[in-house]
C-alpha positions as CSV (number, residue, x, y, z in Angstrom):
1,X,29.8,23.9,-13.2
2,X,27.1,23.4,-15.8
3,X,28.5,20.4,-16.6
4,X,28.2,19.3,-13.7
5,X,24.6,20.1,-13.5
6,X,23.7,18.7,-16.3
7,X,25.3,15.4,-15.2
8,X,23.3,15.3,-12.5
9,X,20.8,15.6,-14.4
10,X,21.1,12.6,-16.3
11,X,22.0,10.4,-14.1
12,X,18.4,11.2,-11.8
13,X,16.2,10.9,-14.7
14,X,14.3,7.9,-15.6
15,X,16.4,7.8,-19.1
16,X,19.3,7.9,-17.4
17,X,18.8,4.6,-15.7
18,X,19.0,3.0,-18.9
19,X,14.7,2.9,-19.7
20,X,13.3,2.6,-22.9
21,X,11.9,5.6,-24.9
22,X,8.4,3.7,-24.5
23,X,8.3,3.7,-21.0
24,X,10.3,6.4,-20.5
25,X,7.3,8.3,-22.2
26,X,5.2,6.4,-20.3
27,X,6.3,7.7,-17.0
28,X,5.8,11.2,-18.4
29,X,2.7,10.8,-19.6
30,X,1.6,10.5,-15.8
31,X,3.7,13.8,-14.7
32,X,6.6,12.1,-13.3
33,X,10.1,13.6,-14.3
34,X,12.3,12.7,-11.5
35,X,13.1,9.0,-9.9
36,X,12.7,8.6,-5.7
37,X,14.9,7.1,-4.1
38,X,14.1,3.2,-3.9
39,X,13.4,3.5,-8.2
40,X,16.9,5.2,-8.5
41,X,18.7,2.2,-6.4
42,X,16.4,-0.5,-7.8
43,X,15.9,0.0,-11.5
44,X,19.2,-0.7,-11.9
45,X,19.8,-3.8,-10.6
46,X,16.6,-5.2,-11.9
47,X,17.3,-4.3,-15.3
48,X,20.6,-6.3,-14.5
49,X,18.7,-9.3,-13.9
50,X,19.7,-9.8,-10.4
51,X,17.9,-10.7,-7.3
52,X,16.6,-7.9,-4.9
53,X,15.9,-7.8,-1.3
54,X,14.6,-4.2,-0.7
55,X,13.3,-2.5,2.4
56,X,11.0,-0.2,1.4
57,X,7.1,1.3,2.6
58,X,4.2,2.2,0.7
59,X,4.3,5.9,-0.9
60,X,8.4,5.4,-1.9
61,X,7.1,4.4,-5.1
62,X,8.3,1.1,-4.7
63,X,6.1,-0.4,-7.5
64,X,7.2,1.8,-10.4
65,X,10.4,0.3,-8.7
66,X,9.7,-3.1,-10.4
67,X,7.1,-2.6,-12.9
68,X,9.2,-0.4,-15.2
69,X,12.0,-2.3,-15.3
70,X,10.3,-6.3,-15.2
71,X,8.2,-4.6,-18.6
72,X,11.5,-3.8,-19.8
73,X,13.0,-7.1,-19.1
74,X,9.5,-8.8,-20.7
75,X,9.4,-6.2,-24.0
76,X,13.3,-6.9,-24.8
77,X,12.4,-10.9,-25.7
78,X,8.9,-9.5,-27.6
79,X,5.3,-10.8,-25.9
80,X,4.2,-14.3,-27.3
81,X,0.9,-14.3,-24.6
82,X,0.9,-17.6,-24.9
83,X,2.7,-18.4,-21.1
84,X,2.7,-16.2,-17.9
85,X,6.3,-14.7,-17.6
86,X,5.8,-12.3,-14.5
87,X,4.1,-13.3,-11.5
88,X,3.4,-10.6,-8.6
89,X,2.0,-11.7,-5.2
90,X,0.9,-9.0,-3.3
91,X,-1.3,-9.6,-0.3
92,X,-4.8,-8.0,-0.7
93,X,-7.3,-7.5,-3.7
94,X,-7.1,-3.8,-3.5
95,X,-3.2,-3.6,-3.9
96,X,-3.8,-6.2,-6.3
97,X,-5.4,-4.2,-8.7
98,X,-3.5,-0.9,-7.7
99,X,-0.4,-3.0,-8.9
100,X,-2.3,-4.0,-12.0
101,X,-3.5,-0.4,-13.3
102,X,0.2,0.1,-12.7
103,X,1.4,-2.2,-14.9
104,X,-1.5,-0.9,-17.1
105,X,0.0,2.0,-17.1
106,X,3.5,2.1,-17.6
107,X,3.0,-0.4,-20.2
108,X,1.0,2.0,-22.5
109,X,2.8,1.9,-25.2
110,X,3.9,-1.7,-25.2
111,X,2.7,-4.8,-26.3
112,X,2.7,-7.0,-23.4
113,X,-0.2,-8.3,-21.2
114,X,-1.7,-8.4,-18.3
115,X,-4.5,-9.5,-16.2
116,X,-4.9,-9.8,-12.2
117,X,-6.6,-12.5,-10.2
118,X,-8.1,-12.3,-6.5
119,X,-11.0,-13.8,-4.7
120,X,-14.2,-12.5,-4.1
121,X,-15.5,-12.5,-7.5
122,X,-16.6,-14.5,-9.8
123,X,-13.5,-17.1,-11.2
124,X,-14.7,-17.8,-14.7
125,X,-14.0,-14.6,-16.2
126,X,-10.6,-14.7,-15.0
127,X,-10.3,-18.1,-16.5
128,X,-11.4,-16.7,-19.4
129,X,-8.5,-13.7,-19.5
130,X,-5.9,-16.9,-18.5
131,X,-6.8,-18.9,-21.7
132,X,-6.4,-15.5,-23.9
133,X,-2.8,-15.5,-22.9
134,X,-0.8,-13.1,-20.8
135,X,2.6,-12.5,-19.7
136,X,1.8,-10.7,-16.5
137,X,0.1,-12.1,-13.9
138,X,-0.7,-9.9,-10.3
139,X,-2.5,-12.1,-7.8
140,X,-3.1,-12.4,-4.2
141,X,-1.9,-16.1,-3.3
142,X,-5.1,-18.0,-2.1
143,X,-6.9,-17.2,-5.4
144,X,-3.7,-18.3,-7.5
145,X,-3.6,-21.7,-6.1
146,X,-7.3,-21.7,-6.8
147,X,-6.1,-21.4,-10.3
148,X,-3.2,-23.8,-9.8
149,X,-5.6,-26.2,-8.5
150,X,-8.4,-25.9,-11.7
151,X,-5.0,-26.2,-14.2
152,X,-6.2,-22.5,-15.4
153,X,-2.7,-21.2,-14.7
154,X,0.5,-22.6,-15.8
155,X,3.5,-21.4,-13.9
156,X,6.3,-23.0,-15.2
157,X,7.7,-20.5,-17.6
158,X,7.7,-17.8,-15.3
159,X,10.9,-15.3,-15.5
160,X,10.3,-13.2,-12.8
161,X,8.6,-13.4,-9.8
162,X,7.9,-10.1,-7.4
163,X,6.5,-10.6,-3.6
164,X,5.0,-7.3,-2.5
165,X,4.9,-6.5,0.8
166,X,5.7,-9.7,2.3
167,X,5.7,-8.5,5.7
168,X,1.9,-8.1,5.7
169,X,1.9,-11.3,3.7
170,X,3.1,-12.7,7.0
171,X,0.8,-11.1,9.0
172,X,-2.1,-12.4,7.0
173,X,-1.0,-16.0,7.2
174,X,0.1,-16.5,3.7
175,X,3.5,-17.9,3.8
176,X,2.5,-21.2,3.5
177,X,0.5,-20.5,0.3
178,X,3.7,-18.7,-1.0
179,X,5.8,-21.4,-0.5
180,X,3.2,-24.1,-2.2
181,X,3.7,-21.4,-5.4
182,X,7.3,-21.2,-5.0
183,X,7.5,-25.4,-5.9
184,X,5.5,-24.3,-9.1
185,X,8.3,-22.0,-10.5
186,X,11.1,-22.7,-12.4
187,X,14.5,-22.8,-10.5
188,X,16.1,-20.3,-13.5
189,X,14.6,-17.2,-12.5
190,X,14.7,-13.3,-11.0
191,X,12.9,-12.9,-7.7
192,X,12.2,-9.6,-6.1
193,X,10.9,-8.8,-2.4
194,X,10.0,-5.6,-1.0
195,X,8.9,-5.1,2.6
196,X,9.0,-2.7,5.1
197,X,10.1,-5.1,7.5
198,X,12.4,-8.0,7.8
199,X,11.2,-10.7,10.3
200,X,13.3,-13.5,10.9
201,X,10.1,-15.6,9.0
202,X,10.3,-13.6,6.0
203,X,14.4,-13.3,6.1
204,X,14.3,-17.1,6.3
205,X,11.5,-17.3,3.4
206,X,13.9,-15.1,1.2
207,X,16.9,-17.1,2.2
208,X,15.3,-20.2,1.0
209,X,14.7,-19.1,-2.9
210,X,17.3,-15.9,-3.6
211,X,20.3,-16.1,-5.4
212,X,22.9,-13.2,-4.2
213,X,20.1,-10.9,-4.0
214,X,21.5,-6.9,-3.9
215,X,20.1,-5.5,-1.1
216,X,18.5,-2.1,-1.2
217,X,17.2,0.0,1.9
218,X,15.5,3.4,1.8
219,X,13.4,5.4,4.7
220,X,10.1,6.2,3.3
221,X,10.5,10.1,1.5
222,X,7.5,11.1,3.6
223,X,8.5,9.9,6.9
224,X,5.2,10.8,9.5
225,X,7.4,13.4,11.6
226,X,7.8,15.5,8.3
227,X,4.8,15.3,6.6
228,X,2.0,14.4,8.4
229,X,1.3,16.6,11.7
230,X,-0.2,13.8,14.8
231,X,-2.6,14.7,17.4
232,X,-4.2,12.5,19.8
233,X,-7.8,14.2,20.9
234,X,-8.4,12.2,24.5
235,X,-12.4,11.7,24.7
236,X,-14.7,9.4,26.1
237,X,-14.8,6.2,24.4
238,X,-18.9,7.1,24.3
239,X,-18.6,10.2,22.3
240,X,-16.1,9.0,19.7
241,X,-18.5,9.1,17.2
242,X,-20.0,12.3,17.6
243,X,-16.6,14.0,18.3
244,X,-15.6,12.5,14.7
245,X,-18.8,14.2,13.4
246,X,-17.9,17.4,14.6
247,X,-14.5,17.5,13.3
248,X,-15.9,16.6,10.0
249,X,-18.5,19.1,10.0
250,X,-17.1,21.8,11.2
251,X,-14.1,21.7,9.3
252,X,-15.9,20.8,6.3
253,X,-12.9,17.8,5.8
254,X,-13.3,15.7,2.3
255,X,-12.0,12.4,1.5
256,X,-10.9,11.2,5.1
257,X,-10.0,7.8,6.0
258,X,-11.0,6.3,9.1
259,X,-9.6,3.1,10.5
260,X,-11.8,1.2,13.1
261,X,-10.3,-2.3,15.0
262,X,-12.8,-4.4,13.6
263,X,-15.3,-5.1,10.5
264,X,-18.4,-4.6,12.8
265,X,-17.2,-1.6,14.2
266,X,-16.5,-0.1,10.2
267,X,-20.4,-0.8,9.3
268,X,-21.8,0.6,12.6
269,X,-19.8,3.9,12.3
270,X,-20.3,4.4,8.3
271,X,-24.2,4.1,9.1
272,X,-24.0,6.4,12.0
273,X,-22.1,8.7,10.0
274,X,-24.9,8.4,7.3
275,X,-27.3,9.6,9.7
276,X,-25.2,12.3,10.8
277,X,-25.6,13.5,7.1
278,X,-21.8,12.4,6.6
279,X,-21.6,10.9,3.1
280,X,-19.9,7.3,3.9
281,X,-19.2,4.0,3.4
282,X,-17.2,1.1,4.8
283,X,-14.5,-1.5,3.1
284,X,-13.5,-4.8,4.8
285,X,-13.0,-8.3,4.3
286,X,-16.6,-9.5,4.9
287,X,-17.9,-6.9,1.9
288,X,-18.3,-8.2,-1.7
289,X,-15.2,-7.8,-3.6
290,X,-17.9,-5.2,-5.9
291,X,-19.2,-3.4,-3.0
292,X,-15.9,-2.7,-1.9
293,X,-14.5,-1.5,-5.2
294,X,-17.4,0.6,-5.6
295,X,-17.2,2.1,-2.1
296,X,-13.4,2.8,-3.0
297,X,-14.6,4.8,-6.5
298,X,-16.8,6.4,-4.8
299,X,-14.3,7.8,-2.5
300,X,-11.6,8.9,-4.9
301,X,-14.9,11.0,-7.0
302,X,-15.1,13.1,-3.6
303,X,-18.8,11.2,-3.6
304,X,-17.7,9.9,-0.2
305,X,-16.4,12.2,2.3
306,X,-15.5,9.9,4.4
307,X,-14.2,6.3,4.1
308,X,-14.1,3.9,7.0
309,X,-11.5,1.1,6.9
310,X,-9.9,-2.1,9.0
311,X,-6.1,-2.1,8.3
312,X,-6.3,-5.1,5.7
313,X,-8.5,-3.6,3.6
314,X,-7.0,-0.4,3.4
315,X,-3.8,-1.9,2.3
316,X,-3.5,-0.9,-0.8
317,X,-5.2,1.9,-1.0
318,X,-3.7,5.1,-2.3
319,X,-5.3,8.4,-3.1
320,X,-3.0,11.0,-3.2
321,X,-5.8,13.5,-2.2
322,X,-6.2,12.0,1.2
323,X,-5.5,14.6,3.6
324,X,-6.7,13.2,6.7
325,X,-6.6,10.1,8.1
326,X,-8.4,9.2,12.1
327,X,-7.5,6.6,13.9
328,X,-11.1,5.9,15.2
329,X,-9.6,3.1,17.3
330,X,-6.3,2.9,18.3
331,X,-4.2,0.6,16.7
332,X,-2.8,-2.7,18.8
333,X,0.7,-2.1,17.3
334,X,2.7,0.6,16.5
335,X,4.0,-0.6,13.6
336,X,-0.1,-0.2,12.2
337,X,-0.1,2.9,13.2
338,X,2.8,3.8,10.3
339,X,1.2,1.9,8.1
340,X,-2.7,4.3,8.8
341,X,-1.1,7.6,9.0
342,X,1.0,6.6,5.3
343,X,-2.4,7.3,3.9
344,X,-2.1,10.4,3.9
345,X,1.0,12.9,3.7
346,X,2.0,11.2,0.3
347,X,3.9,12.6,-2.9
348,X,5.5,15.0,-0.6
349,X,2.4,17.0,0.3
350,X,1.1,17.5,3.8
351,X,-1.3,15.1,5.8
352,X,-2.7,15.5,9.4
353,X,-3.5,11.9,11.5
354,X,-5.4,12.0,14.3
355,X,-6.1,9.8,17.3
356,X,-9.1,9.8,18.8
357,X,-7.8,8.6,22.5
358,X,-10.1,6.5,24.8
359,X,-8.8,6.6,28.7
360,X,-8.2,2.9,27.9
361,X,-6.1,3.2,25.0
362,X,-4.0,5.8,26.5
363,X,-0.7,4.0,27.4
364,X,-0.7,3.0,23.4
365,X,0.8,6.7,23.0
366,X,3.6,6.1,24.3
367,X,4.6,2.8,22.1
368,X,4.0,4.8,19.0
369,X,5.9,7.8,20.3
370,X,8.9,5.6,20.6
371,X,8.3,3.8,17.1
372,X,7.9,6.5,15.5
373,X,10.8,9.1,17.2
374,X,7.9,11.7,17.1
375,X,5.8,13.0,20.0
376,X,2.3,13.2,19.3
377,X,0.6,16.3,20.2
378,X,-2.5,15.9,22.8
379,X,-5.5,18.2,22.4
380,X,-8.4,18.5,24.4
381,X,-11.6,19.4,21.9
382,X,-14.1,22.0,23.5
383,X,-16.5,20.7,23.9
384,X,-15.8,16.8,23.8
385,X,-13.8,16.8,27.4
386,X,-13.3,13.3,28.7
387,X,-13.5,12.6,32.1
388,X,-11.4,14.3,34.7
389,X,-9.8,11.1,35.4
390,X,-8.5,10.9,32.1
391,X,-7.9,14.2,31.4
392,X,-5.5,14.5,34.1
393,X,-3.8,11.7,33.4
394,X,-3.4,11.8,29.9
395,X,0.4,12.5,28.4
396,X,0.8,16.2,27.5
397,X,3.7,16.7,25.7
398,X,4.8,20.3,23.6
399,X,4.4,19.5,20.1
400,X,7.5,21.1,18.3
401,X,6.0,22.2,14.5
């Protein structure tokens, strides 16, 4: 029986998937001792050198799930600097440079480089970093071919090419852009996709440039019905804001994350919440690359306690301390909804979402009930009734803890 223990042992620990001391270490250094799920079936196979087609959402710890074993695959062969080897395409600037302090990271006590490029700052000193020589390279694709287009990036020797999350790479209208890089790349090489979902654009995308990929598929570890408790608080589309006040004040809630439907609607709220004496700030796509990387440090030093986000820019973002996230608008799809409420509830601890429910946005309950399998538990706040109309109405379900 010990030995059986202690077999099992090996073969779920990062050194038993065949990592080197350096990363191994590396991986220690930031508390981690066991390997989820996705890292346990994919390590493997990209040490390997195969292809890989894997289904997997944010907060599986998908990109330890490449990075560690593509640094690998770059340290074996010794960095020369003097050509990109790795390319990673991931779809926004702030998952860009999460990916990038990743590789950052885990590469601590290697000897390899890296360097990340995305619009909204300035392009020169990314040029600069380019000409310096590095073997990784994490960009989001419109800046790339920016790159492509000056002759500040040379693509052909690339070995290994990762798309991160190429379903939201759909969404944001890239896949043109990705398949302008893909004619850069040379045909000898490993490719890796992750998404959490596999539209017939994106299986037909990895159809087009794969080689036998293996094909791994995990549920995400901290599915919403197990970590992260849902309400939906019906009110008046009116008093939104000052129902989201409330709740802030009176439970004296720190780093939440609110999502509104549209940029305007994120800079209206964060300054009424400012006058509310709510410390906050807004990130979207029309704010400076700076401003939003500042708002985003801000947030993670508990200086903000509350951070209002449109579901591009908060792709990417991940704080483990997150313990709330609001849905200040409902989202149009379900599938958004999974992708808000993964804010919080990560690394296996416990997150609450709530959805602040206008009368119109009421039949939107029941499309995330059935994406999700879960019922979402309705509360009325003292208080902050909505109209009769709506209150009677509204879909009352028991909420099973």
């Amino acid at each position: 029986m010990q030995a059986d223990r202690q077999e099992i042992a090996i073969t779920t620990s990062f050194e038993g998937l065949g990592l080197a001391a350096e990363l191994v270490r590396a991986v220690a250094d930031q508390g981690y001792t066991e390997p989820t799920p996705i890292q346990l079936q994919a390590i493997p196979v990209v040490l390997a050198g195969r292809d890989l087609l894997a289904a997997a959402q944010t907060g599986t710890g998908k990109t330890a799930g490449f990075v560690l074993p593509m640094l690998q695959r770059l340290g074996a062969s010794g960095a020369n600097h003097h050509a990109v080897r790795a390319l990673i395409l991931v779809p926004t600037r702030e998952l860009a440079a999460q990916v990038q302090e990743s590789v950052r990271t885990y590469g601590a006590h290697q000897h390899l480089r890296s360097t990340v490029i995305f619009g909204g700052v300035g392009i020169n000193p990314q040029i600069a970093e380019l000409r310096r020589g590095v073997d990784i390279v994490v960009a989001t694709p419109g800046r790339l071919l920016d790159h492509v287009q000056q002759k500040t990036i040379d693509l052909s020797k690339v070995e290994i090419l990762v798309l991160d999350e190429a379903d939201r790479m759909l969404d944001m209208g890239f896949i043109p852009d990705i398949r302008r890089i893909l004619a850069l790349l040379p045909r000898q090489r490993q490719n890796l996709l992750f998404s959490a979902t596999f539209p017939d654009e994106i299986r037909k995308l990895a159809a087009g440039f794969m080689h036998d990929p293996a094909t791994v598929e995990v549920a995400r570890r901290n599915t919403p019905a197990e970590l992260v408790a849902q309400v939906a608080h019906p009110v008046d589309a009116a008093r939104k804001r000052e129902l989201l006040a409330h709740l802030v004040k009176t439970n004296d809630w720190r780093q939440v994350l609110v999502f509104t439907r549209t940029k305007h609607g994120a800079n209206r709220l964060a300054e009424q919440l400012e006058r509310d004496g709510i410390e906050a700030d807004a990130i979207h796509g029309n704010k400076s690359q700076n401003a939003r990387t500042r708002a985003l440090k801000r947030f993670k030093d508990n200086e903000l306690r509350v951070l209002v986000a449109t579901d591009v820019a908060a792709r990417g973002i991940d704080i483990p301390g997150i313990t709330h996230v609001i849905n200040f608008d409902a989202p149009r799809q379900a599938e958004d909804y999974v992708h808000r409420i993964g804010r919080t509830g990560r690394a296996g601890r416990t997150g609450i979402a709530l959805t602040l429910l206008s009368h119109r946005e009421k039949h939107l309950v029941r499309d995330i009930e059935r994406y999700t399998g879960a019922p979402l538990r309705v509360a009325v706040i003292p208080g902050h009734e909505p109209a009769a109309r709506f209150a009677s109405s509204a879909p009352r379900r028991r909420y099973r803890s």
